[in-house]
N, C-alpha and C positions, 0 to 999 in steps of 0.2 A: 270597765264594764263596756262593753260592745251590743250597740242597742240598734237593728232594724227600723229603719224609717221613710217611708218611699220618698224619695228626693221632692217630690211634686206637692207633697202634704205639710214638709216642714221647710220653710229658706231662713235660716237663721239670720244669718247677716242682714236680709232682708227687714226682718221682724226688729232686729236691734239699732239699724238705722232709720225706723220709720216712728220717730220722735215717742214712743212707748217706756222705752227706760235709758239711762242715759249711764250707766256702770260695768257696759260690755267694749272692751278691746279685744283688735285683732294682734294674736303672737306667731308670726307666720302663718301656718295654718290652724291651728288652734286659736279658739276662741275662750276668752274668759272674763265672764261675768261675778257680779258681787251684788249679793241682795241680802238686803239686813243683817245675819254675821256669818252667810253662806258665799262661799265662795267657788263657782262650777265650771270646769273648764271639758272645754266640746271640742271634739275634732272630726270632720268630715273621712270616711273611707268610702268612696264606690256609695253603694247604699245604706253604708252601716253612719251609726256616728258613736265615738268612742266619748264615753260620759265618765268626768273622774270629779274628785271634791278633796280639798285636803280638810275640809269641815263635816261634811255630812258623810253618813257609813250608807245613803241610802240615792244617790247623784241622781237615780234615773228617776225617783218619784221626786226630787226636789227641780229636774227637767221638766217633768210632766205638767207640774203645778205653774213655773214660769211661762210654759209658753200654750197653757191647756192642752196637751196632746190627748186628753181623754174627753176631749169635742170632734164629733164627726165630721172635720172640714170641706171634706167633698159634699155632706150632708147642707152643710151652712152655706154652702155657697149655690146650691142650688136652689136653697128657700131665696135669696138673693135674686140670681136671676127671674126668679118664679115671679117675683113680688114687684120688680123694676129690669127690664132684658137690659139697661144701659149699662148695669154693673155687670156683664157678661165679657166686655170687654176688660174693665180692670182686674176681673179674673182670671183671664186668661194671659195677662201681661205678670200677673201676681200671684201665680195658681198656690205658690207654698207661704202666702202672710194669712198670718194666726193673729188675736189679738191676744197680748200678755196678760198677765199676772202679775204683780206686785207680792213680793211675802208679807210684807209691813202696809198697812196704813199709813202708818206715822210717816215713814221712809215716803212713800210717794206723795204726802201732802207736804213736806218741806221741800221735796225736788220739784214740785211744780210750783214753788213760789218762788222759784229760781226761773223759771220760763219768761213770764211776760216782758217785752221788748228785747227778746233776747236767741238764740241762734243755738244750735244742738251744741256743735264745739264748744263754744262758750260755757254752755250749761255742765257741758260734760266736768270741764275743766273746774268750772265753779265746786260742783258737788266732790270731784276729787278733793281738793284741798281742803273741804269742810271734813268729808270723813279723814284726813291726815291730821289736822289741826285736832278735831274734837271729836274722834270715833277712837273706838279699842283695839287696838289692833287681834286681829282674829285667828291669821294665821302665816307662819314664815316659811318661806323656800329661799335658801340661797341670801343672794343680798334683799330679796326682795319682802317686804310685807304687806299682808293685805291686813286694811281696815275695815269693821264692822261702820254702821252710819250710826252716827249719835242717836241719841234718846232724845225725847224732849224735855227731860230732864238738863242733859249738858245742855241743850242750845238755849232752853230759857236762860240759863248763868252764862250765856256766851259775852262777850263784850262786845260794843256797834261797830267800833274803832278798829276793833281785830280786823273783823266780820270785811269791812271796809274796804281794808287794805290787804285781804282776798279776793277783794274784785266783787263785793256782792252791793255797792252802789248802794242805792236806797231798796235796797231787797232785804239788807240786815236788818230794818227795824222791823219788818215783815217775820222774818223768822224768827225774832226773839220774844214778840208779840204774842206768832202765833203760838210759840211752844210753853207759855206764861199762860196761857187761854186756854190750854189745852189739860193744863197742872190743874187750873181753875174748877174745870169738868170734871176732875176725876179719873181714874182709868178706868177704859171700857166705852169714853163716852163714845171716841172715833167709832168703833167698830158696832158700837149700838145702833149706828145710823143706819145699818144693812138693813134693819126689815123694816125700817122706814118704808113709805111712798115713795116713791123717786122725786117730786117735787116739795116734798117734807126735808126730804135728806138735803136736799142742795139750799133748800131756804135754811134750812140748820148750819150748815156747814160754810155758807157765808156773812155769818155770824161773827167769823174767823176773822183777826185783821189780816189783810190784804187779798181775802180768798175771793174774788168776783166768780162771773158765772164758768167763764172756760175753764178755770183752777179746780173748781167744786165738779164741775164733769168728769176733768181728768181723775181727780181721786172715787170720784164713784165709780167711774168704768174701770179703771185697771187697780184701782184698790180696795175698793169695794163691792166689786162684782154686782154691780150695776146694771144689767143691758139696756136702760134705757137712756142712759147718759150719752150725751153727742156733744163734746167738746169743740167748740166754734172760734179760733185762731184765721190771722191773715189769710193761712192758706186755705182752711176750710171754706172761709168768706166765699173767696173768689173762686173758688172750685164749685157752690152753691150755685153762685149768681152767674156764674158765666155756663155754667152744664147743666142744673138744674132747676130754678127758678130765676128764669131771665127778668124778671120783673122787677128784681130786688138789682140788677146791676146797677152801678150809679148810686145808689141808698149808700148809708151810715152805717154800719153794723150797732144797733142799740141794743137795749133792754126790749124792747118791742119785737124786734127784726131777731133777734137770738132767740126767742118764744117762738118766735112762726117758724123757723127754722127747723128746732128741734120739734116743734109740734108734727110737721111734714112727716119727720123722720118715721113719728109715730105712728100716724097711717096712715105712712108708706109698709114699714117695717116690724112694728111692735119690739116684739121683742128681743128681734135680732137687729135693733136700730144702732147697737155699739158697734157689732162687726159690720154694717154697713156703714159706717162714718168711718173705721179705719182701713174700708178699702180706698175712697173716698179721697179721702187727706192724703193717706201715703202715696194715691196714682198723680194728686196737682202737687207734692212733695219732689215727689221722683221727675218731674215733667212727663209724667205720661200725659198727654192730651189727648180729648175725646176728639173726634170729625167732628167737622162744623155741621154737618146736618145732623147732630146729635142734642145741639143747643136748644 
């Protein structure tokens, strides 16, 4: 399938390197992602992008949904500038980052418990070998297979020892915990949290063993479609403190200082506070720096 997309509107590479989802590799030029038991692989032409799936009969609406292309980008980025002229620059440095989608909940609340003190690569690497070790495999080309991502079903019966000596550190009691917590709820309960309050859903959702507040953002912004969640990591910290509230430089990032933070966000932003946090992260991510007389 051969899909139109102005180059300016979508940068994929961009959007898959800017710590959103961690299941997209480069194969020459093609790219190829895996989300829950879909597997979609993209190739850049001129202005087209070529969308194929060996799992889905429908690649370009399971595109749409990963990287929202039925959001008017140019629209969102002008309520942006509208609301703060600073993010004018990270736009124009960024003009084609979208914020993702998640297909699963589940899926993004075990990959981001795989985050804290931890590096994209690493994560990447992590989450591969958990879908090889205890995912289904989905679909085969050649020597190669792709795996669907466990259930919480498998990872609650996962063993810590496995777990371990896959490299997931003290991350494994995290993930079997939380997938045991999660049996406990019920099915439905993750995705019930959507028409929560936004400060409902994340005091809910840190309920979770080892979910704190940046974890619980992340699964609300890109997996539960959230816009008010602002996920506050190292980078966001010092991307705040040093570009946007110089007052917090020097400070702790606490419980406190994470509330003021995303409170900002609020009104600064409302309800486009999610896509303004991930121009944000991804510009102190990438090293884009703002001028000093922007501080």
């Amino acid at each position: 399938m051969r899909v139109s997309i102005p180059a300016w509107e979508f940068d994929l590479p961009l959007c898959v390197r800017s710590g959103q989802a961690f299941r997209w590799r480069q194969n020459g030029a093609q790219w190829i992602g895996l989300a829950d038991a879909e597997v979609l692989k993209v190739e850049p032409r001129g202005s087209r992008w070529i969308v194929q799936s060996p799992t889905s009969e429908t690649p370009f609406q399971l595109l749409t949904r990963l990287f929202r292309l039925e959001v008017d980008l140019k629209k969102v980025q002008t309520e942006l500038i509208r609301r703060d002229p600073r993010w004018a620059e990270w736009i124009e440095a960024m003009p084609g980052l979208r914020l993702m989608r998640w297909l699963s909940a589940e899926e993004c609340l075990f990959s981001f418990l795989c985050t804290p003190a931890n590096n994209i690569p690493r994560i990447t690497g992590m989450i591969e070998r958990l879908c090889e070790r205890y995912g289904e495999p989905i679909a085969h080309e050649g020597e190669m297979t792709y795996y669907g991502f466990p259930t919480a079903t498998q990872l609650a019966q996962a063993d810590e020892a496995t777990l371990r000596e896959l490299g997931f550190g003290y991350r494994a009691r995290n993930l079997i915990e939380a997938a045991q917590a999660l049996q406990e709820r019920g099915d439905g309960w993750l995705d019930s949290l959507r028409v929560l309050p936004y400060w409902d859903a994340k005091k809910e959702l840190m309920t979770l063993p080892g979910v704190g507040a940046k974890v619980a953002d992340c699964v609300l912004l890109f997996g539960l479609d959230n816009p008010l969640a602002v996920p506050i990591d190292t980078h966001m910290w010092q991307a705040v403190s040093e570009w946007l509230m110089p007052d917090l430089k020097g400070r702790s990032l606490t419980d406190r200082t994470y509330r003021q933070v995303v409170e900002w966000f609020h009104e600064r932003f409302g309800e486009w506070s999610g896509w303004a946090h991930q121009y944000l992260f991804t510009a102190h991510l990438m090293g884009k720096e703002m001028a000093s007389d922007h501080a």
